[in-house]
C-alpha positions in Angstrom: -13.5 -7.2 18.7 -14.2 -4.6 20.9 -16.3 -1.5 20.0 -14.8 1.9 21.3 -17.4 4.1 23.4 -15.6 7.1 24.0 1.7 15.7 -3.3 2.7 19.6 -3.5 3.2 17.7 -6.9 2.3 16.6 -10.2 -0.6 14.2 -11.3 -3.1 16.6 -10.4 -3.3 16.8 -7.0 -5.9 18.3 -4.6 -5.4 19.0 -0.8 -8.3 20.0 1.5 -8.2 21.2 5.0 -11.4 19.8 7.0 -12.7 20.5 10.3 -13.8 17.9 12.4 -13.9 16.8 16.0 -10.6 14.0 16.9 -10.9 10.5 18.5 -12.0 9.2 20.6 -15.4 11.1 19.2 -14.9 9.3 15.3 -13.7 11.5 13.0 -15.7 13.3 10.6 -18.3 14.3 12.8 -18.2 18.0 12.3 -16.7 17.7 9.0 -16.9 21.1 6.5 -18.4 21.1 3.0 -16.2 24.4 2.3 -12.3 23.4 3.4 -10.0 26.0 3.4 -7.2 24.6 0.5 -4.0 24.3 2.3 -0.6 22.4 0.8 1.8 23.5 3.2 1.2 20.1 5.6 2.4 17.4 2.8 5.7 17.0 0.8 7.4 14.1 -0.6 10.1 12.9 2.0 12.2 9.7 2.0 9.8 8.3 -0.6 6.8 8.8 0.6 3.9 11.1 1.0 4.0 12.7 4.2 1.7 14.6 5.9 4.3 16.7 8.9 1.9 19.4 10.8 2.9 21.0 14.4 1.2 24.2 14.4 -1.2 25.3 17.0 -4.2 26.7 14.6 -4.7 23.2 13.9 -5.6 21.5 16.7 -8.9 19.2 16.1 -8.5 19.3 12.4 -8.0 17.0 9.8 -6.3 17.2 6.2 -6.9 15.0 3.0 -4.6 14.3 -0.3 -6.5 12.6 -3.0 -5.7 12.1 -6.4 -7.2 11.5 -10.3 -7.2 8.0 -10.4 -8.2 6.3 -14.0 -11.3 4.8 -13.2 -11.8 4.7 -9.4 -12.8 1.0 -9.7 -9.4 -0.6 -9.3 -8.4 -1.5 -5.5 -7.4 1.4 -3.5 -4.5 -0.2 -2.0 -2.0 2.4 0.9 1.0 1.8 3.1 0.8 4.1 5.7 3.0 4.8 9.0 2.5 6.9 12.0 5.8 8.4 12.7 4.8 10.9 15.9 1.2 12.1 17.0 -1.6 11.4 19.3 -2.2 8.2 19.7 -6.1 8.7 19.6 -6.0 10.5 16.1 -7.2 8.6 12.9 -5.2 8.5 9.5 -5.7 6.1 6.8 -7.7 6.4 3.0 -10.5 8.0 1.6 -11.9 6.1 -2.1 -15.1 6.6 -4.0 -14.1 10.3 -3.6 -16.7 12.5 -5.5 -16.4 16.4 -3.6 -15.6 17.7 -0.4 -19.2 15.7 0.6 -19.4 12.7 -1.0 -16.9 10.3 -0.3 -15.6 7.1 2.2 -13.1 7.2 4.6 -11.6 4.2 6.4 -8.9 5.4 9.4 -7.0 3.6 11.9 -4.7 4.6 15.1 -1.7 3.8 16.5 -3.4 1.8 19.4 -5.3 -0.5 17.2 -8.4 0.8 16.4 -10.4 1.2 12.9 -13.5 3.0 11.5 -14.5 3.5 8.6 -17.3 5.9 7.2 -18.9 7.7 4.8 -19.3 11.6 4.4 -21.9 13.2 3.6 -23.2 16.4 1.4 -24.5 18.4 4.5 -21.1 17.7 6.6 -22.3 14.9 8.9 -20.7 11.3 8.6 -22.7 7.9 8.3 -20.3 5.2 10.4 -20.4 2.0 8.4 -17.8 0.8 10.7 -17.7 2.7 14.7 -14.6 3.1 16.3 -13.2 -1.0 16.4 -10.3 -2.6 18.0 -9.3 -5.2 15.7 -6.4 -7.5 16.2 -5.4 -6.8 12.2 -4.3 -3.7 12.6 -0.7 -3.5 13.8 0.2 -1.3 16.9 2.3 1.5 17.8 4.8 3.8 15.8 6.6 3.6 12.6 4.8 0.2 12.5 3.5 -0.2 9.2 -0.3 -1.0 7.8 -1.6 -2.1 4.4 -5.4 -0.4 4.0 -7.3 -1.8 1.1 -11.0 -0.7 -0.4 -12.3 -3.2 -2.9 -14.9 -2.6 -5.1 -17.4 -5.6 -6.1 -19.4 -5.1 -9.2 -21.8 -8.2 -8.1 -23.5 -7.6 -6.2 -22.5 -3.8 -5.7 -20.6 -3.3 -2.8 -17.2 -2.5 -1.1 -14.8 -5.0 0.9 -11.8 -2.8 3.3 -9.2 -5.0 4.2 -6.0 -4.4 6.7 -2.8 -5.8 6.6 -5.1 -8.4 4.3 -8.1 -9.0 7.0 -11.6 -8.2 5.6 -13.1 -6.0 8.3 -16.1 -5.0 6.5 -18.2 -5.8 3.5 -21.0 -3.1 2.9 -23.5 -2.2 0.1 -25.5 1.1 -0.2 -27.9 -0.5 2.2 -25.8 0.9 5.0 -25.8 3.9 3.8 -28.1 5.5 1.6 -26.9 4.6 -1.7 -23.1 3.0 -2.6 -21.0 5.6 -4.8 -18.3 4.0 -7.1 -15.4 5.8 -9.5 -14.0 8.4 -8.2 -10.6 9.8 -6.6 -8.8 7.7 -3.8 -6.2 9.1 -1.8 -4.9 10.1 1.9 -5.9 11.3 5.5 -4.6 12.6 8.3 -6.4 13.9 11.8 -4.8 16.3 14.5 -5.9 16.4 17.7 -6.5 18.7 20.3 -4.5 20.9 22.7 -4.4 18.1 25.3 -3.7 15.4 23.0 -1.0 16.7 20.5 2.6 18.1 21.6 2.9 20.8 19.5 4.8 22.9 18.5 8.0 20.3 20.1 6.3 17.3 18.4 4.7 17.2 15.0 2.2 14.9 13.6 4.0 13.4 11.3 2.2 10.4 9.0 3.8 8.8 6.1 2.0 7.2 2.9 2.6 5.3 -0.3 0.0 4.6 -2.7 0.3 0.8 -4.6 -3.0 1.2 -6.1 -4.7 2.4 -8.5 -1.4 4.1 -9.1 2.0 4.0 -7.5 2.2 7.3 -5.8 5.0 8.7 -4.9 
């Protein structure tokens, strides 16, 4: 593997809007404890949660759906599609969700690549997983990816999974302390000026949840 250097619905649905810096610098470096709440980026659309953004007061931002889940335990288990965008820009899950500052994110791009970290209360991330190519992840547009977060009661401690791969195992050694139940959901990053094509070409990612619950 090589290490990069550089629901407007029901079931009670929150959307956050969330500053941070795009890739290649990982995502979630700058990211805000107070979001602005904005639902105006996701709608349902040929069965599927879809994230569709292309305006210019965006650029080098990033958005999050998440959900009530029962119990937060169960497998957090997406399908997820990156229809147009910069390449460069992370989307994928966020589980073990517990507020704007307490959560884990796992993201992937369209050229391969995969992270995953955890956000803390004062804004800054702790990368469990920097910026990795990894052959698991399949490439390019409307291509789809399985993301998976498993929680392990014993010991205590997460497995993520792509398309079925384990990529990383991690315990709260990594990172402080491990946090468990929660909300799971979706995320989406928006690059900058010279990265994104807007307002002639939209980010535009897809999801559907399998598990905890089918969603949409």
């Amino acid at each position: 593997m090589i290490v990069r250097k550089d629901i407007i619905l029901i079931i009670s649905v929150a959307i956050s809007f969330i500053l941070f810096t795009g890739c290649p610098s990982p995502p979630g470096d700058n990211v805000s404890t107070k979001p602005t709440i904005i639902s105006a980026q996701w709608d349902i659309f040929e069965g599927a949660a879809r994230f569709l953004d292309n305006d210019t007061k965006d650029y080098g931002q990033g958005s999050m759906l998440y959900l009530n889940n029962t119990d937060g335990l169960t497998p957090v288990e997406i399908q997820v599609k990156k229809i147009n965008g910069a390449e460069n820009n992370g989307y994928g899950i966020i589980f073990a969700y517990q507020s704007d500052g307490s959560y884990y994110r796992f993201l992937i791009d369209t050229g391969g690549w995969g992270q995953v970290s955890k956000i803390n209360a004062d804004g800054s991330s702790t990368e469990l997983l920097p910026w990795t190519q990894n052959s698991a992840i399949n490439t390019g547009y409307d291509v789809l990816n399985i993301l998976s977060a498993v929680y392990n009661s014993s010991p205590a401690s997460y497995d993520v999974l792509v398309n079925g791969t384990n990529i990383l195992n991690f315990d709260g050694s990594s990172s402080g302390s491990l946090l468990s139940g929660g909300k799971s959901g979706f995320f989406v990053s928006i690059g900058n000026e010279a990265s994104e094509g807007f307002p002639d070409t939209p980010v535009d990612v897809r999801f559907n949840m399998i598990t905890p619950i089918n969603y949409p």
